[in-house]
Each structure stands twice: as structure tokens, then as C-alpha cells.
N, C-alpha and C positions, 0 to 999 in steps of 0.2 A: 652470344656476346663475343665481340672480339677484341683485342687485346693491340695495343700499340708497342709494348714493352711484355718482357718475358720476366719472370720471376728470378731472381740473380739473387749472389751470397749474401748480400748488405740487408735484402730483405729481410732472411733468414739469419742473419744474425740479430736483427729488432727483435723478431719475434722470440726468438729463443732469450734474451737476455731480459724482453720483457715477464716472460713467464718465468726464469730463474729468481729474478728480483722480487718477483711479486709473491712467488710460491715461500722463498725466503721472509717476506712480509706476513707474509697467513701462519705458517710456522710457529714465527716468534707473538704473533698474534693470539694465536692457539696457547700458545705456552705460560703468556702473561697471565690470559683468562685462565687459565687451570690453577693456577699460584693465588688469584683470588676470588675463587671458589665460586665461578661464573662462566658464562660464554658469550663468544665472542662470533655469533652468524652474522653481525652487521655488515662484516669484510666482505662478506663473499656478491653481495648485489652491486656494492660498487669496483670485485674484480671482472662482474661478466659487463657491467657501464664502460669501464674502460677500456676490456678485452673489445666490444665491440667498436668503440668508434677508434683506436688502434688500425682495426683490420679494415673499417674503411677506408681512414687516410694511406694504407697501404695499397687497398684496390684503385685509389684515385690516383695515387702515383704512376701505376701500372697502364693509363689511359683507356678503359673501359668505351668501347664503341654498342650500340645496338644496332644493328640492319645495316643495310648497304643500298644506296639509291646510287641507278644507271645516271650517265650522265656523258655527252658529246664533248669533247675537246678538239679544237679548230684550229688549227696553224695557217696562217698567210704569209709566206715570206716576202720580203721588202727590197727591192733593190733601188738602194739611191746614187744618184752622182751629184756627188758638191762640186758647184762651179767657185771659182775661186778668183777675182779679180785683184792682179796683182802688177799692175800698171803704178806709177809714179805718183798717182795720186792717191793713192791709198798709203800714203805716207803722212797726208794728213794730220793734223792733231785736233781736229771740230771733236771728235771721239775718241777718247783716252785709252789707253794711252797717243794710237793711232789708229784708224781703220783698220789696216791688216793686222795689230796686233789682236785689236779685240775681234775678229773673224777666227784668228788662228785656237783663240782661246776658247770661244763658243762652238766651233765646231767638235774639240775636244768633250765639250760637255754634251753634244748631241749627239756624241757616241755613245756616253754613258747615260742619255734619257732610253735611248735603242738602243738595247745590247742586243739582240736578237738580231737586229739587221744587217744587212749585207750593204756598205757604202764604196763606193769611186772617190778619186777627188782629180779633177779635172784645175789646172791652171789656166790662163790667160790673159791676155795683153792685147799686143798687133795680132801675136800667135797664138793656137791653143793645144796646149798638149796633153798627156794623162799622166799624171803625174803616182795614181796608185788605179791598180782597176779595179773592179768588186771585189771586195773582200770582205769576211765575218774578222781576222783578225786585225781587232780594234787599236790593241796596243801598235803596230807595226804604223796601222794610217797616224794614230795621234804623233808617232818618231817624224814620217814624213810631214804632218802638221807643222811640228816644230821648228823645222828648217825652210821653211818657207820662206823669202824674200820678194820684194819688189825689182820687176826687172827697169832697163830704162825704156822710158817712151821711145818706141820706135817713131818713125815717120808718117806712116799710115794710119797712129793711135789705136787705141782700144777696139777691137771686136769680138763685144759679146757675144752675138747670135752664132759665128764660128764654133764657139765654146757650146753653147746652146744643142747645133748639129752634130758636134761631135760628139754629145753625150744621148741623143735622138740614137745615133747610129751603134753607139757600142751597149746601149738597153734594146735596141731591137734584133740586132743582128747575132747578140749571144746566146746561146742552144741554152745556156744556163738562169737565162730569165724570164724564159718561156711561159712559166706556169706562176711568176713571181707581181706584186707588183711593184709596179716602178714609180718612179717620181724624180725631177730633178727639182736643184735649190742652187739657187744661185747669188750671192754674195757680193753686193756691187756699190759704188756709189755713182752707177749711172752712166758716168761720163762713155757716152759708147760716140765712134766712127766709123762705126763700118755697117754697111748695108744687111737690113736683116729679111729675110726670105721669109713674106706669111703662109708660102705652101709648106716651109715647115716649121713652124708653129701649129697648120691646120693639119698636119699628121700625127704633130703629140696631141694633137685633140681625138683624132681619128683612134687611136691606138690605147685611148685613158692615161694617157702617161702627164699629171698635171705640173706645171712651173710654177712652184713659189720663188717668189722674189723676195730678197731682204735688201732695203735699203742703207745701208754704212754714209753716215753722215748728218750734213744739217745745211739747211737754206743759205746759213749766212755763210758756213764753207769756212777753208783754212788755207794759211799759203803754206806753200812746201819748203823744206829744206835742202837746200842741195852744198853740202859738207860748210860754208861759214857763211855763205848767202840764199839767196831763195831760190826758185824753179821762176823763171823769166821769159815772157815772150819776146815776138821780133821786135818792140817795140823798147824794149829792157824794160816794160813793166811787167811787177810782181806779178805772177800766176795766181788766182785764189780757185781752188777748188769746191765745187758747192755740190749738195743733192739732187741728182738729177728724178726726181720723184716720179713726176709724169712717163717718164718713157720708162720707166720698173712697173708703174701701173698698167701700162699698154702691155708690155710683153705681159705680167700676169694674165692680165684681161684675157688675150688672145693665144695663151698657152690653158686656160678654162684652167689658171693655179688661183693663187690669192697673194698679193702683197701686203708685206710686215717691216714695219721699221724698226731699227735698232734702240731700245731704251738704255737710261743712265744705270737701271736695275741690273740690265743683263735677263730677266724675267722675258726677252721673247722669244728664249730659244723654246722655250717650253711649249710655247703657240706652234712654233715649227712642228716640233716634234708632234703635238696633235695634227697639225694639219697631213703632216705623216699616213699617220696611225688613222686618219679618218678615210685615207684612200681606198675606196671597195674593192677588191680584187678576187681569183679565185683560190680557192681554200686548196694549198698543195698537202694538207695532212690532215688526215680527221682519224678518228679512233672513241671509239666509246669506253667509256672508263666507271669501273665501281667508286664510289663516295660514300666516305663512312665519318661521320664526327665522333671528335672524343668529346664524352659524356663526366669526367670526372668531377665537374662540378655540382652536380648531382650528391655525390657520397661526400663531397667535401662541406655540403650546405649541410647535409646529417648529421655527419661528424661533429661538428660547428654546435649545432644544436643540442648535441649527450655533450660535451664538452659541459657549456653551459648549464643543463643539468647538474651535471657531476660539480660546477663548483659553488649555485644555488640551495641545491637540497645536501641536509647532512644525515647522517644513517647512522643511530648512536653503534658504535661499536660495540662496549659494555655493558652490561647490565645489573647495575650494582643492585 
């Protein structure tokens, strides 16, 4: 039998204060009976009833294990790059509070679905830059989270697949993710203009490294604000910005990720985070390990049961 907890003073003072008190009880027990001209062996069956289920709920305190079963433990570590679309449309309000606020804010929570894993966070617009690289510390990417902003529309607009490549290049090219796997996620409402390259998309295919896409937004779209009036084309009509859903479903499709739109819940980061977690990859740590359950409940259901005994059946004390 092995033991989860070791025998400590608080024990040993139950025990002792129990057998003080109770020896004190038998005593003055003993002493009654003598005074009326009788005895008094009733005490002594209900002190070994309570001595014993006493020393059970003692031993169940203590975590009592029996055997030990082998058992494998498997580590896969994770390296992700959040792509981050942070273009003038993502200013939006179709999704509350805005697009980029609710990105900034879910991505925060899909650090803490993964805390094990190792994330990037990649920006982009016209440009794309890195904004944090692989990192395990969480708290540091959720600071950079936080300060995230929209830049303004460049001329050339939005390119994704830029952002795409760049995170293609810094998961494949790092000695550090070698043995990891990878995935990226990318963050967008779509609007993309710039040319995307299917040779690579067909080397994150080559490589396992899968593209989920999340879609930020909604069909009917939102106009922008820009400080007391709206985001205007050449024509000085309002801008309305919509879900570009179709081309987040191609680059899925053809990055072999899966595409996830944004709910009122908030409930889809959790799909992210599975579809994560469902990526096969190879196992950088394995170790076999002893397993042993605590069994306390055991002595705690016996206990339970002389308890009950002890306050059904009565054992006349005296014997007049």
C-alpha cells in the first residue's frame, strides 16, 4: 500500500485526545458502576466501534493507493502563427464591438484554451510583419494583443497571402520547430488584394502544416468610420465592408485547414482551438510513468457504515 500523505502532528493529536477523552469516559463509567453495585462492560464494544471507524477515516485522509499501473505520456508540441488582419476594415462594427476588437480579445482566450503552446502573431494590411515570434510566454503575446490597432489602407490594399508566406517561412525555416507541429490561423474579413501564390499554399500542404481560417464579419457588412464621417470611395460614396466568405473558404480548402466563422457567442474559438489540438504531428516527448489511484473511498464507505451502526444499535451500559 502506498500512501499520498505522511502521518503529521494534527493526526496524532486526534488520536491521542481521542483515547484521552474516552479513557476519561470509561473511568468515570467504571466508577458510576462501582457506586451502584454493578458493571459496566457495555462501554468497552462501543470504544473498539469507534476506535475503529476513527482510524479509518484517519487512513482515508492519508490517501491510501494499492499497485501501480505503467502507463505512456506523450507530448506534441504546437507551434502556431496568428495571422492578424488589421487593414481599415476591420474597423467595422457588423461585430461588436468591432472586428479587430473581438480578434484581439479571442485570441487572448486561445492562449488560455492552449497554454502548452508555442504562438507567433503575425500582422498585416498592404504589409506584413511579425509582430511577436514563437513564444510559450502567453502573458507577453496577450500585452502585444492588446495594443494592436488598425493601420491605414495603403494603395495596394490588403495582402493576405503575404502574411500567409511569411508565416510558411518562419514555421519552416526555424531549427526550433523542427520536431513541432505547426499550424497557422488566420483572422480576416476577407477583403484581400493581392495576388496569392497556390505553390505556396501547396507546400503548407506538402509540409502538414494546415490553414484555418476565421471569418470576422457578416454578408450585410458595415460602413467605417473615419474620425466624424465614414471611409468613402472615388465616387464619395460610403464604403460598406462585407464577409468575403468564399475566398477564406478557398484559401482553407487549399491550405487542406478548415474554415470557422465568428459567432455572437464567442463559442468558436473553442473549434479553433480543437481543430488545433487535432493536428497529428510527431511526439517530441514520451516517457513512461507509474499510476497509482487513491483508494480512500474505500475506508471512507466502512467508516460510514460502523458510524451508522454505532448510532442504530444501543449496548445497555448498566446492568441494574
Amino acid at each position: 500500500m502506498n500512501w499520498l500523505y505522511s502521518f503529521s502532528t494534527t493526526e496524532f493529536i486526534f488520536i491521542g485526545l481521542f483515547i484521552l477523552l474516552y479513557a476519561l469516559y470509561i473511568l468515570r463509567t467504571f466508577r458510576l458502576a462501582r457506586q451502584l453495585n454493578t458493571q459496566a462492560w457495555g462501554v468497552i464494544p462501543k470504544f473498539f466501534l469507534r476506535g475503529t471507524y476513527l482510524s479509518l477515516l484517519i487512513v482515508a485522509l492519508l490517501g491510501p493507493s494499492f499497485g501501480e499501473a505503467d502507463g505512456e505520456l506523450a507530448t506534441a508540441g504546437r507551434d502556431v502563427f496568428l495571422l492578424v488582419d488589421v487593414s481599415r476594415s476591420m474597423d467595422a462594427g457588423d461585430v461588436v464591438p468591432t472586428r479587430l476588437e473581438r480578434v484581439k480579445y479571442n485570441v487572448q482566450q486561445l492562449c488560455d484554451t492552449l497554454p502548452a503552446d508555442r504562438f507567433g502573431l503575425i500582422l498585416t494590411s498592404s504589409e506584413s510583419f511579425v509582430l511577436s515570434p514563437l513564444t510559450a510566454d502567453h502573458d507577453a503575446l496577450k500585452q502585444f494583443t492588446r495594443d494592436i490597432r488598425t493601420s491605414p489602407a495603403a494603395v495596394s490594399g490588403t495582402d493576405l497571402c503575404s502574411a500567409i508566406e511569411l508565416a510558411r517561412q518562419k514555421l519552416l525555416t526555424d531549427p526550433s520547430t523542427r520536431q513541432r507541429v505547426k499550424a497557422i490561423v488566420l483572422f480576416s474579413d476577407g477583403e484581400n488584394f493581392g495576388p496569392c501564390d497556390q505553390a505556396g499554399l501547396l507546400r503548407l500542404r506538402t509540409f502538414g502544416v494546415p490553414l484555418i481560417t476565421v471569418g470576422i464579419g457578416t454578408e450585410a457588412g458595415a460602413s467605417i468610420r473615419s474620425g466624424r464621417d465614414f471611409i468613402r470611395d472615388s465616387d464619395r460614396q460610403i464604403v460598406r465592408s462585407r464577409l468575403n466568405r468564399t475566398f477564406l473558404q478557398n484559401l482553407a480548402r487549399d491550405g487542406r485547414g478548415q474554415y470557422i466563422e465568428v459567432d455572437a457567442s464567442g463559442r468558436y474559438i473553442y473549434d479553433v482551438a480543437g481543430l488545433i489540438q487535432s493536428v497529428q504531428g510527431r511526439v517530441v516527448d514520451q516517457q513512461r510513468i507509474a499510476v497509482s489511484t487513491n483508494k480512500y473511498f474505500y475506508f471512507v464507505l466502512v467508516a460510514l457504515v460502523m458510524i451508522a451502526l454505532d448510532l442504530i444499535v444501543t449496548v445497555r451500559t448498566f446492568r441494574l
